[in-house]
C-alpha angles and dihedrals in degrees: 000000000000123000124236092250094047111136121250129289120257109268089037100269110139119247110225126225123260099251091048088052089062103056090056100206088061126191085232108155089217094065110139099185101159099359118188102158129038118323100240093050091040085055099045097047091050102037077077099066124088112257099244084066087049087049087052092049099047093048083045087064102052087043093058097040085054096055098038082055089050096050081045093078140043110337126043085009094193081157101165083082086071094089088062102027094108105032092099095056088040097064098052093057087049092080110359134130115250089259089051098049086049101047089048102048091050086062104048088050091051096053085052105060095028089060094033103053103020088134079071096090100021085062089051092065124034090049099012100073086237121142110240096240080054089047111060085032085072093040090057085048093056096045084046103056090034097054095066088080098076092051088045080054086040093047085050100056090035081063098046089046092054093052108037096023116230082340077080094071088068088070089066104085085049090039093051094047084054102062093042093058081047090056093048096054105036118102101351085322137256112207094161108151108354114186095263088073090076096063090049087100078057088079093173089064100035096084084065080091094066080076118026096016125221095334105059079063080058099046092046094052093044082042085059099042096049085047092059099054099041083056088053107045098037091044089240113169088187094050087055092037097053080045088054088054111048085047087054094039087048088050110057098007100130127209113288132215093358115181129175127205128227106234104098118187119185111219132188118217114205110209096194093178091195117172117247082223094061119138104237094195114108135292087024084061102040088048094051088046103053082046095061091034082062090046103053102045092037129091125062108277128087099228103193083196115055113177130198119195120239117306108277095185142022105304122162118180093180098041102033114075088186102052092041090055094056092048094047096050089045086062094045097051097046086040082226139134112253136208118194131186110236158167119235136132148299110179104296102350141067108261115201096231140169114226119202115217108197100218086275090070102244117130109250096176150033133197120178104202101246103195107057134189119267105230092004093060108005139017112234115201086021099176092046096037095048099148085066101087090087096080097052099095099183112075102266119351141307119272110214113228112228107211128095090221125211125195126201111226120188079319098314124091137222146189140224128204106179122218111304091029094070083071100063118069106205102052093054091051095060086059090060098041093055081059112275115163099179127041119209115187109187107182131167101221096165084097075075093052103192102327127116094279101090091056097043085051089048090050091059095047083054098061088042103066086043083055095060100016091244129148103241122204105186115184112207120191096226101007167252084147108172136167106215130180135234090275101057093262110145093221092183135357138171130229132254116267112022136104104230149125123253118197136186142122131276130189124220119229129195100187120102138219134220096255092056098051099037102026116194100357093133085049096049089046091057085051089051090046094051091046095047085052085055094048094052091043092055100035087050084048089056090055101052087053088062098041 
């Protein structure tokens, strides 16, 4: 333990006595909760105050960090606030005790995820079969085990700041990376809306992703933040003007290097916008079915690519005679391959599959989705999460496929993730390493009704097919259905809410990226780099201990 006449820290920041420093919210005079001017006048103006108003700032700060973070993304987007989004809560780390930086962090991270993924109960309930009061009783579980990964990121700087000073603040952009690979790999992973979807408006550095994927985005946007506050609080005119920089060069940086092949395919992208709540007993289903027959074969183009979203009802291509038959006869008349969202089977279970119909008709390729949705496809936990069951829709679970298929297509091939799967990365990369040229992405959002969730899902697609310079065509049920192209660019999309077709071309591409052949190398580095910091922390500690 320190002495009350210990000498400063290095970087200047106060080391508090060992009694202070067990009463977490201290009465130290050189507090910075919230700092805007220099740190000595910032200490000394709120050392006055009682510590229950301390306590309140401090909390303000994380509170605010949390719900900038939250208007940074899809929706509202206003994602230039990405590049501030942090300061508050970064300050606070800056020179807070160990409880402070804990309590803030935890509410940053529950107004996160509160305001993030607030479509979580009402889609339990709506189409969950959840009660409202259950319902948002497993959405607060969720924000409330979520949120423990922004103090694990908190509990990391405040380390790195008590060993290297304000230098520490410069561990942030690493540290953060870190905990969000973490988040897309633990427990089956959940990397929805990681903090590098704010900068995809950003389309310069966006192609950033082609190398180090989504998180060099985030790493850029912490970078920044933690810039911003070093500079700040150690009065740096480098560390703002390099912020200042990276904001310009993000602004008006424009796409680099950009090439376009010559294989054009027109595609068709059938937006069926049919209701989850259907009735699928003749003639409701026969009707439905001859509408969307005339859709997809009418307008004036001759797609050679139709594409229908995942399957929204109960659609069997195998075991039903009669579905078969008007998919088969849509490929026929447009004289078109055809890709279909449907239900089969894997050995004693229903697998969620995309089928894909050559202009004869005849299936030609299977793909059995391989990453399924916890409490949407499959229970996890099933014995202690019993009342779940209620959100599996499909008698029984779902069953994952286990093959990265790819389909041949006129000579070329293509791929299909279905739904969940765009969000993760790596899964979409081997696609395209095993050689890929078109992505094709069909997904049933109308689960999200008109929240924030379709636009955040889009977003994602969007950075994938920047990560391995591939056209995307991604089918939605209900929408948000877009053709985007290898740089991120949304060339045509359709609204939430219709039945309708879009059409357009795409171009096939057989080159790879970094990040497709290598994957998250840049993320994993960060990871190396934090753990490293915690290895020579602990092993300079050990030898303290022995001096």
């Amino acid at each position: 333990m320190i002495a009350k006449n210990s000498p400063p820290r290095r970087g200047g920041v106060s080391a508090p006595s060992e009694a202070k420093a067990q009463t977490g919210w201290s009465d130290r005079r050189d507090v910075k909760l919230c700092r805007t001017d220099h740190p000595g006048a910032s200490a000394a103006r709120l050392s006055r105050h009682p510590s229950s108003a301390r306590r309140g700032i401090g909390l303000a700060c994380g509170i605010v960090s949390g719900i900038l973070l939250v208007l940074s993304l899809p929706k509202p987007d206003l994602y230039p606030l990405a590049w501030v989004a942090l300061v508050p809560w970064l300050y606070v780390i800056s020179s807070a005790t160990l409880r402070e930086v804990v309590t803030v962090a935890y509410a940053a991270g529950v107004v996160f995820f509160a305001g993030t993924f607030y479509w979580i109960s009402e889609t339990m309930a709506i189409y969950g079969g959840l009660s409202i009061t259950l319902a948002i009783g497993v959405g607060a579980l969720f924000v409330i085990v979520f949120a423990l990964y922004f103090v694990l990121f908190a509990l990391g700087l405040h380390l790195a700041i008590k060993q290297f000073g304000a230098g520490g603040l410069l561990f942030a952009a690493p540290l953060w990376v870190s905990v969000e690979l973490l988040r897309s790999i633990l427990l089956s992973g959940f990397p929805w809306m990681l903090s590098g979807y704010s900068l995809v408006p950003y389309t310069g550095i966006l192609q950033m992703a082609a190398w180090t994927g989504i998180y060099g985005l985030s790493f850029v946007a912490t970078a920044v933040n933690s810039l911003i506050v070093y500079g700040a609080t150690s009065r740096s005119k480098m560390a703002l003007g390099i912020a200042a920089a990276v904001i310009l060069t993000a602004r008006f940086l424009p796409v680099l290097a950009e090439t376009r092949p010559d294989d054009p395919l027109p595609v068709r992208l059938v937006q069926t916008n049919i209701s989850l709540d259907q009735p699928w007993k003749q003639p409701d289903s026969d009707q439905l079915l001859d509408e969307l027959g005339k859709l997809s074969t009418g307008g004036n183009t001759r797609p050679k690519l139709v594409v229908w979203p995942e399957t929204p009802a109960p659609f069997y291509l195998n075991a039903d005679a009669g579905f078969r038959a008007r998919m088969q006869a849509i490929a026929r008349r447009l004289e078109a391959y055809f890709l279909v969202g449907y239900v089969d089977a894997v050995g004693e279970g229903p697998s969620n599959s995309a089928g894909l119909l050559d202009p004869k008709g005849d299936q030609v390729s299977r793909y059995d989705k391989m990453h399924l949705v916890p409490f949407g496809e499959y229970v996890p936990f099933k014995r202690l999460l019993f009342f779940a069951e209620s959100l599996t829709r499909q008698v029984g679970d779902f069953i994952p496929g286990a093959e990265y298929t790819i389909a041949s297509l006129d000579g070329h091939r293509i791929s299909t993730a279905i739904c969940y799967e765009s969000i993760f990365p790596d899964l979409v990369r081997r696609f395209v390493k095993r050689g890929s040229e078109l992505l094709v992405v069909i997904t049933n959002d109308g689960w999200f009704g008109e929240s924030s969730a379709p636009y955040q899902h889009l977003r994602m697609g969007v950075v994938r097919a920047v990560e391995n310079r591939r056209y995307m065509v991604r089918t939605a049920n209900t929408g948000i259905s877009a053709i985007i192209d290898p740089y991120g660019r949304i060339e045509a999309s359709a609204p939430i809410g219709i039945r309708t077709i879009l059409d357009g071309t795409v171009h096939f591409r057989s080159d790879r990226t970094f990040y497709t052949e290598y994957g998250d190398v840049f993320a994993y580095a960060n990871a190396i780099l934090v753990a490293g910091l915690l290895v020579w922390r602990e092993h300079a500690r050990r030898n303290r201990r022995t001096i």
